[in-house]
N, C-alpha and C positions, 0 to 999 in steps of 0.2 A: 270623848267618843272614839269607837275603834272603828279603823274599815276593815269590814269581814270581803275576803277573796277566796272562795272555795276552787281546788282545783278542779280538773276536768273528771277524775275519779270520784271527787266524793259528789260533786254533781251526779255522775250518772248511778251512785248507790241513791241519792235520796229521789234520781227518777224513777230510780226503780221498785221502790217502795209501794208495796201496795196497799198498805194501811190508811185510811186518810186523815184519821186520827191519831198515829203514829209521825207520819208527814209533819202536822198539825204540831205537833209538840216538838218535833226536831226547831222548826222554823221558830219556834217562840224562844226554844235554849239560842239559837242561832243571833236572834234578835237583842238575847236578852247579853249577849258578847260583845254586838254595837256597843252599847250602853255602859259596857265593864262591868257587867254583872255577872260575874262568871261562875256563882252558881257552884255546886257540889263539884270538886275536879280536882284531879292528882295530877301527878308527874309520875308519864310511865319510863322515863327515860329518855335520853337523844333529845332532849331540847321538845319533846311531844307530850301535851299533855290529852288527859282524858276529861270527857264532861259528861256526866249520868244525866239521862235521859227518865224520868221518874214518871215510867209507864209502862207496862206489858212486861218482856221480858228482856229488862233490866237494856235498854238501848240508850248505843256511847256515840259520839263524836270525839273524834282526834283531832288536836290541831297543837299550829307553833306558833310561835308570835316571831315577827319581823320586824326589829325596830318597837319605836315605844308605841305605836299607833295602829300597825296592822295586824291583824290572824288572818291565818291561812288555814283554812280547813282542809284537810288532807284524807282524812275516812271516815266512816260510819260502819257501826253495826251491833248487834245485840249480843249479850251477856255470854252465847252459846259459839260465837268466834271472835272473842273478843281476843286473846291469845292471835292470832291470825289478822285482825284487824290491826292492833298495837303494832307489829312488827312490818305491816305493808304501809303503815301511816312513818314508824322510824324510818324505812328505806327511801318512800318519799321529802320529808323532810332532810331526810341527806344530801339528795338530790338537788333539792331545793338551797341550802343552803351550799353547794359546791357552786352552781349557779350564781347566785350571789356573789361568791367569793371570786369568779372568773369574773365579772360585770366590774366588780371592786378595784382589781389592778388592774382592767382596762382602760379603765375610767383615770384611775392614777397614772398611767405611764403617758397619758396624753397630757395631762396638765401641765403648764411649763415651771419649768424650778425657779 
């Protein structure tokens, strides 16, 4: 099993969602990621992948994976700013992963040799 952590972004795209049947099928692709079911999905680049949403018009979820056991959901949105959503989910994931990487030799240069 995976632990799904969406950031604070793609929280506030799926609150603001007004579809509730749209909602409703994110959270089941979302679900169906616990599980490692991961479902239709490419790699758009930058370590980000994409997961088709197979309803309306054509709605994605981005995410990275961390290690072998977590994803991080980074954006959502449909078929019409996907271009736009890909590239604000890569910038986050950079983010994300510099983050990381600052925690990583902090964590190293404490431990004794």
């Amino acid at each position: 099993m995976f632990s799904v952590r969406p950031l604070p972004e793609f929280t506030a795209w799926l609150d603001g969602l007004k579809d509730n049947r749209v909602r409703g099928a994110v959270a089941e692709g979302i679900k169906r990621l616990t599980f490692g079911l991961l479902g239709e999905f490419k790699a758009v680049g930058d370590g980000v992948m994409e997961l088709r949403i197979e309803l309306g018009a054509g709605w994605r979820i981005c995410y990275t994976q961390c290690g072998a056991q977590i994803v991080v959901l980074l954006a959502g949105g449909s078929k019409r700013t996907q271009k736009k959503d890909i590239q604000r989910a890569k910038t986050l994931a950079a983010l994300l992963k510099s983050e990381r990487d600052k925690d990583e030799k902090s964590h190293s240069r404490r431990r004794p040799a």
